[in-house]
N, C-alpha and C positions, 0 to 999 in steps of 0.2 A: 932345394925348394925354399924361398923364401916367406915369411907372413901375408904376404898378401896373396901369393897362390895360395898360399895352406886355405887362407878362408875363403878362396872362390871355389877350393876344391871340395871343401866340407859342406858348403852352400849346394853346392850341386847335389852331394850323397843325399842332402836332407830332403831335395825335393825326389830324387830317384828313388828315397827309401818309400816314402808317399805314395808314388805311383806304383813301386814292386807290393804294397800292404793287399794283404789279402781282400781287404775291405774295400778297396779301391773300385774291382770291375763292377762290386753287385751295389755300390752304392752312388753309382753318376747321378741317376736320377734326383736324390734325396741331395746329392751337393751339388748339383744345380737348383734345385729349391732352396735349402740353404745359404751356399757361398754367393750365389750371385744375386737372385732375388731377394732374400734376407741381406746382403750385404747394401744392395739398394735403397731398401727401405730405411737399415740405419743410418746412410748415406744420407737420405733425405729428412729421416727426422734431424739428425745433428745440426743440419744448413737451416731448417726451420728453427731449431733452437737457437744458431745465431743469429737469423733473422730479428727473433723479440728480444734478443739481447740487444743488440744495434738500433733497436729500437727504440730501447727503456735508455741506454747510454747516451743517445741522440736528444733525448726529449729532458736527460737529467740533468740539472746545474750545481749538483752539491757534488758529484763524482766525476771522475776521467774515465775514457774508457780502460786505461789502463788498471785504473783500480776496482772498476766495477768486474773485470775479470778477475783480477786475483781475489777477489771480496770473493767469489763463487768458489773458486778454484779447487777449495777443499772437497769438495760436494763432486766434483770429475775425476780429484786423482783419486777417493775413494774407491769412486763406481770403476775406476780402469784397476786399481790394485785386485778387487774381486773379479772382473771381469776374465784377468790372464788368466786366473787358475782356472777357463775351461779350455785354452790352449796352448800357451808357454809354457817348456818346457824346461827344466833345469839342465847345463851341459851334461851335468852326472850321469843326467839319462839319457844322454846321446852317445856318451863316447865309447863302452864299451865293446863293439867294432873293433874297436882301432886301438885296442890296449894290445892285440898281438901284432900290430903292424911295428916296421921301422920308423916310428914317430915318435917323438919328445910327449911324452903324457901333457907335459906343461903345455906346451903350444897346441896343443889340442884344446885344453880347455880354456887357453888362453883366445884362441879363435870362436870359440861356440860365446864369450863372454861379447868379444866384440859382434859379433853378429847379431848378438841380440841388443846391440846397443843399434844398430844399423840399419835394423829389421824395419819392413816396410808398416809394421802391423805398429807401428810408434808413432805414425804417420795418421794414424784412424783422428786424432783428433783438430787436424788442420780442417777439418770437413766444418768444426764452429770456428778456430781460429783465423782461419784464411777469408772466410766472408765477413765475418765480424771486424775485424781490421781495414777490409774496403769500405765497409758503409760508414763507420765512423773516424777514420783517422788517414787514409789514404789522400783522399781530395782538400781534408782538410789542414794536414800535419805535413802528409810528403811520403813518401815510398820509403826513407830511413825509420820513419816512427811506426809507419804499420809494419815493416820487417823485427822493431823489438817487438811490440808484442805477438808475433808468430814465434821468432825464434825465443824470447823467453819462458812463453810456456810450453815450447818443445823441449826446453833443456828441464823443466820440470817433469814431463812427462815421461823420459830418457831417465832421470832422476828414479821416477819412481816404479819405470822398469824395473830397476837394481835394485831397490827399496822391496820388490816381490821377489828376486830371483832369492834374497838373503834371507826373505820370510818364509818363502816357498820350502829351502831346502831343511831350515830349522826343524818346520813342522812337517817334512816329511820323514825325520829324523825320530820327532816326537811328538803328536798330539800335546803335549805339554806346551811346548811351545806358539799355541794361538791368543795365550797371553800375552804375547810379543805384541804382537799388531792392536789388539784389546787394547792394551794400555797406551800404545801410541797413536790411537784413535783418539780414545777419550780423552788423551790429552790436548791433539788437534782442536777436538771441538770443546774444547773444555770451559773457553769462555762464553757457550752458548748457555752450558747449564749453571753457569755461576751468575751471570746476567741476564743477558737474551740472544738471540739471533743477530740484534742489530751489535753488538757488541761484538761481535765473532767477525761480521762484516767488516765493521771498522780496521778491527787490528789488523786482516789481511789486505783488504785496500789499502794502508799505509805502506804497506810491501810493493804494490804495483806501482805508487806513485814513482819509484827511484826505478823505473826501465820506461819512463817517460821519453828520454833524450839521450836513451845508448848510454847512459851513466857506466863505463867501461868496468867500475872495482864491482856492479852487480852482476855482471856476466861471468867475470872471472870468479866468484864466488861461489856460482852453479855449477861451474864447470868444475871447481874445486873440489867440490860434493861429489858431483860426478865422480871426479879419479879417485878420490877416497872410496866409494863403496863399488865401483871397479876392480879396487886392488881388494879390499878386505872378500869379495866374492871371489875371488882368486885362489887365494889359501882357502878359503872355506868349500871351494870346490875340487880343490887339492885332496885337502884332507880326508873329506866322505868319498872319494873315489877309490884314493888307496884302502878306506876301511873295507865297501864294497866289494874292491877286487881279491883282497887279501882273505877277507872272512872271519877278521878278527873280531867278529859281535858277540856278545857272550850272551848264553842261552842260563834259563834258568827251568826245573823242571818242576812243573806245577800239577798237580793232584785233579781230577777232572770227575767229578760225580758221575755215576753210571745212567742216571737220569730213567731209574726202572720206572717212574710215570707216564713215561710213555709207552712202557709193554702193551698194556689192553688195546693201544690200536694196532697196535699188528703191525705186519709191514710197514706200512704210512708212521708209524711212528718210531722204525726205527731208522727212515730217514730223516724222522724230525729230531731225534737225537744226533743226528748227524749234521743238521743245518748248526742245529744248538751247540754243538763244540766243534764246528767251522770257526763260527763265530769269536766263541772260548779260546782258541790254538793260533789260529791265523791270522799274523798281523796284519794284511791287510785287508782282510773281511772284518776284523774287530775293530781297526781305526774308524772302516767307515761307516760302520754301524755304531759306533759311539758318537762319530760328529752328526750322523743325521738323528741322534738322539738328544743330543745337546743344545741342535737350532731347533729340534721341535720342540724344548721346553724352555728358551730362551724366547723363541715366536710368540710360545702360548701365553708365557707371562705378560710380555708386551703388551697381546692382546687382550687379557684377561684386564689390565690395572693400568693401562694409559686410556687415553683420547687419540693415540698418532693415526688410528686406521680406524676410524668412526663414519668415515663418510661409506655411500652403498656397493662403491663398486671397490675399494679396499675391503671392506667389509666382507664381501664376496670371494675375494683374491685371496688372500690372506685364512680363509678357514679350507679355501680350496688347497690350497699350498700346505699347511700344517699337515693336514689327511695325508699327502699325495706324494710327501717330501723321501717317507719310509722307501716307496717303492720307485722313486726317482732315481733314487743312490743306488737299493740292492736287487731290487728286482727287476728291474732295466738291465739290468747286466745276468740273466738267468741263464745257466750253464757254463759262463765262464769260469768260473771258477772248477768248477764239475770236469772241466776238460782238461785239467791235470790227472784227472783218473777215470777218464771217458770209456777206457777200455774195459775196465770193469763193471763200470755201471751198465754197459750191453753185455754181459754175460751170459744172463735171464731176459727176457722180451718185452715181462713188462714190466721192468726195474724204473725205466723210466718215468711210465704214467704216476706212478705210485710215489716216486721223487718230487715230479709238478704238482702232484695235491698233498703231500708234507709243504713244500714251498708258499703253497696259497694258503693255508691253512696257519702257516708260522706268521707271516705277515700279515695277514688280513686280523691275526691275534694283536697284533702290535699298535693295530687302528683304537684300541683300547685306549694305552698311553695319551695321546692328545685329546681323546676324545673326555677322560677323568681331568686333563691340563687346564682345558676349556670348560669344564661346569662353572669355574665363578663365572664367566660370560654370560650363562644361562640367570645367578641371582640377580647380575648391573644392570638387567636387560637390555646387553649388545645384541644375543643372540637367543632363540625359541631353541627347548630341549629339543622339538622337532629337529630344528636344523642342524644340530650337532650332530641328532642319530640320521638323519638322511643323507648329512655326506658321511658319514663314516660308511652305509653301507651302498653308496654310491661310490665312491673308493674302491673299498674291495668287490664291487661288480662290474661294470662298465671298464673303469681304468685300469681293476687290475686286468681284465680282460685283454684290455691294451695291452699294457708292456709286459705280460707273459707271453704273447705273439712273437716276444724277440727269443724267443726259445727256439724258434723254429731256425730262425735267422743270424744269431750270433755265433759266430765260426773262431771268435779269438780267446786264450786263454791267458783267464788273468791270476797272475802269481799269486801266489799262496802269503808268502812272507818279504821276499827278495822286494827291497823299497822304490830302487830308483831303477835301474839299470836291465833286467828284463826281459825279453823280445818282445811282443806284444804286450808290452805292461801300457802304451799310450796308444787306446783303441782309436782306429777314426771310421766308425759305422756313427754313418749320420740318419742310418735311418736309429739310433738311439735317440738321438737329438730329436729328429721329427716328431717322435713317439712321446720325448719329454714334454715338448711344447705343445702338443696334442691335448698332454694327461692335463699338464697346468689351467691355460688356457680355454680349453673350449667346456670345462663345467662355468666357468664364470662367465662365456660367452653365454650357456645356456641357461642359467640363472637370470641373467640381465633380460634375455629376451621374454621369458618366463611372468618375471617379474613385471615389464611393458604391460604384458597381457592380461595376468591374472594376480590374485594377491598373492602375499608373501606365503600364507599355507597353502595355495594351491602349488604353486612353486616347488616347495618341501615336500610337499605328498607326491608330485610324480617324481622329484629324484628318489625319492625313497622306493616306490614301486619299481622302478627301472634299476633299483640297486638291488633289491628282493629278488627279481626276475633271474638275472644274472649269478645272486648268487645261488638261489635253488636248482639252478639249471648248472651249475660250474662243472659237475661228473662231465657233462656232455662237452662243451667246450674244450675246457682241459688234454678230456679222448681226441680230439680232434685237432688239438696242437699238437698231441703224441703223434698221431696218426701221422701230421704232415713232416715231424721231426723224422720220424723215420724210414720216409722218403726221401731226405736229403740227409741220413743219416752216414755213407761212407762220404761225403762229402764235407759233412760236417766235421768227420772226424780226422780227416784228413791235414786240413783246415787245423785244427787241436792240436794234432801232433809236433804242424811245423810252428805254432806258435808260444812250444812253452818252453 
């Protein structure tokens, strides 16, 4: 078997793995709302963003189009560097499969490297390039000149595929490592904060001018890059794979408080001692409850001590997001983790209900953090101490209401510690996603309309009421998520058993 079957043959496993995921039959519905209407919508908003780009390029006489895109450029590969980490994958966490087959390790993950160079999903950005090069450069330049500018910032884009795959695995190596990207950001935009925006533009537009006319040592320069962090992802997917398989991590044994504060509630609390050194022991419930700790007090400072989110519907977005981010990362995913020892927590009958009111009760604590983050807001007057306390407990009412629902629903078990590699360690239950953008979006949808209507404290006063409802009512809900958990309870666990 030669390289080019190996990668058609592994192209194929990735899509069969897909449709064998358990998450596959009960979620068409929610990825066809997702993958295809969502994929539509961003399809159209991107073509509208090349639209006023081609527009502003057309009408400008100090700029080419060429450099008017790379003057941007930074501002895309960012939003695309964050955007894979909700669906690129690293090889590392593909290949393990095929470590017991008769296959060269190497060409395994020499195949998953190219395929991601090849990958159709590198292609999402021709949606601005491709019309953006007809309106301005096609009729006027020639079909050689709008082809450099597609094919140059596809070699950027391919670029910074690689650019995530090398980020990707560092930091799932170590939280330590999101100073990697940190500082090669700021360094990106670095002449923004030294000067201004228009300074940052300039230096990159210089860059676009030289793939004005196929200038051949610019191409070859990208491509150079290219194979450079092709090979360097190479070895670096090498190396974590044999760690991975071998098991040579070194473990260190750490002291863990008995956490007798929580005696006096009883049971509920001593699964809240149990959520609490989850947390504590398991690297992957710790990593991601320190990064969604980290952007919530990276956000609030932001918010608290700039101007960048002053206007009313960032204003809006932004205090929604800070609240809602806790339970985006950990409570979105409720019971998975659980289903590594699913067997035990039905032992007793109602182990369970008593588990989902420690879980609402730990996090709906946590609403605290952003909400102490956010008081200088309340002295600058960005924000009414009302409006901090009415989303916090419109947060923990309504929303979490929401994505505790995935309790009933989530059937995959996510590893405890094991980083890359897995079986169900890369869920694809899109009714999470539905539920994520549900939680985000539609408080700040109802704010805005709110707001249309009434003043800013009538506004506040009924989130607040509608978060009070919810939570003095939570006993009953709660029972009732139990109630339906354990109706699809051998189902569920079924579901658990094969995915961990």
């Amino acid at each position: 078997m030669n390289k080019l079957q190996l990668l058609r043959l592994l192209r194929k496993h990735v899509k069969l793995a897909e449709k064998r995921s358990l998450a596959y039959e009960q979620n068409k519905v929610a990825k066809v709302l997702i993958n295809y209407i969502g994929g539509a919508f961003v399809f159209a908003y991107l073509v509208f963003i090349a639209i006023i780009m081609a527009l502003i390029a057309n009408d400008s006489s100090s700029y080419t189009p060429y450099e008017l895109l790379f003057g941007i450029a930074p501002f895309f590969l960012l939003a695309d560097f964050l955007f894979r980490f909700i669906g690129q994958q690293t090889p590392v966490q593909l290949i393990k499969p095929y470590t017991l087959l008769p296959i060269p390790k190497h060409a395994c993950v020499e195949m998953f490297i190219y395929s991601s160079v090849v990958t159709p999903n590198n292609l999402v950005w021709t949606a601005i390039t491709v019309p953006y090069a007809i309106m301005t450069t096609l009729f006027s330049e020639g079909v050689m000149a709008s082809l450099g500018i597609i094919v140059a910032f596809q070699l950027l884009v391919t670029i910074n595929s690689q650019w995530y795959m090398f980020a990707r695995t560092l930091i799932n190596q170590s939280l330590k490592w999101w100073v990697l990207p940190l500082v090669f950001y700021a360094l990106v935009f670095l002449s923004w904060y030294v000067k201004d925006i228009d300074a940052m533009f300039d230096l990159y537009s210089s860059l676009g001018s030289g793939f004005a006319f196929w200038h051949p040592l610019n191409y070859i320069g990208l491509a150079l890059i290219l194979l450079v962090f092709i090979e360097v992802n190479k070895r670096m997917q090498y190396h974590f794979t044999y760690i991975e398989n071998s098991g040579t991590e070194n473990t260190k044994m750490k002291n863990v408080s008995e956490l007798r504060a929580f005696d006096r509630y009883g049971e509920v609390g001593e699964y809240l001692k149990l959520e609490t050194k989850s947390l504590m022991r398991n690297k992957n419930l710790r990593k991601a409850f320190i990064f969604a700790t980290v952007f919530v007090v990276l956000l609030s400072l932001v918010i608290s001590y700039t101007d960048w989110y002053d206007s009313d519907f960032y204003a809006a977005f932004w205090v929604v997001y800070t609240y809602v981010l806790y339970g985006s990362i950990q409570l979105i995913k409720i019971m998975s983790a659980e289903g590594n020892y699913i067997d035990g927590l039905m032992i007793h009958k109602e182990n369970i209900v008593q588990l989902l009111k420690a879980k609402y009760y730990f996090y709906s604590a946590t609403l605290l953090l952003p909400f102490f983050l956010m008081l200088p807001t309340v002295f600058t007057g960005k924000y009414s101490l009302l409006a901090l306390v009415s989303m916090m407990c419109f947060t923990a009412g309504p929303i979490y209401c929401l994505l505790m629902q995935m309790a009933v629903y989530n059937r995959q078990t996510t590893p405890l510690n094991t980083k890359f590699i897995s079986k169900g360690n890369v869920e694809n239950n899109y009714f999470q996603v539905a539920a994520e953008l549900i939680a985000m979006f539609c408080p700040v949808a109802i704010i805005s309309i709110l707001k249309g209507l009434f003043s800013e404290y009538v506004t506040y006063a009924v989130l607040l009421f509608v978060g009070l409802v919810f939570i003095i009512t939570h006993k009953w809900w709660i029972s009732n998520i139990y109630k339906r958990f354990m109706v699809r309870r051998y189902k569920n666990m079924e579901s658990f058993r094969a995915t961990r």
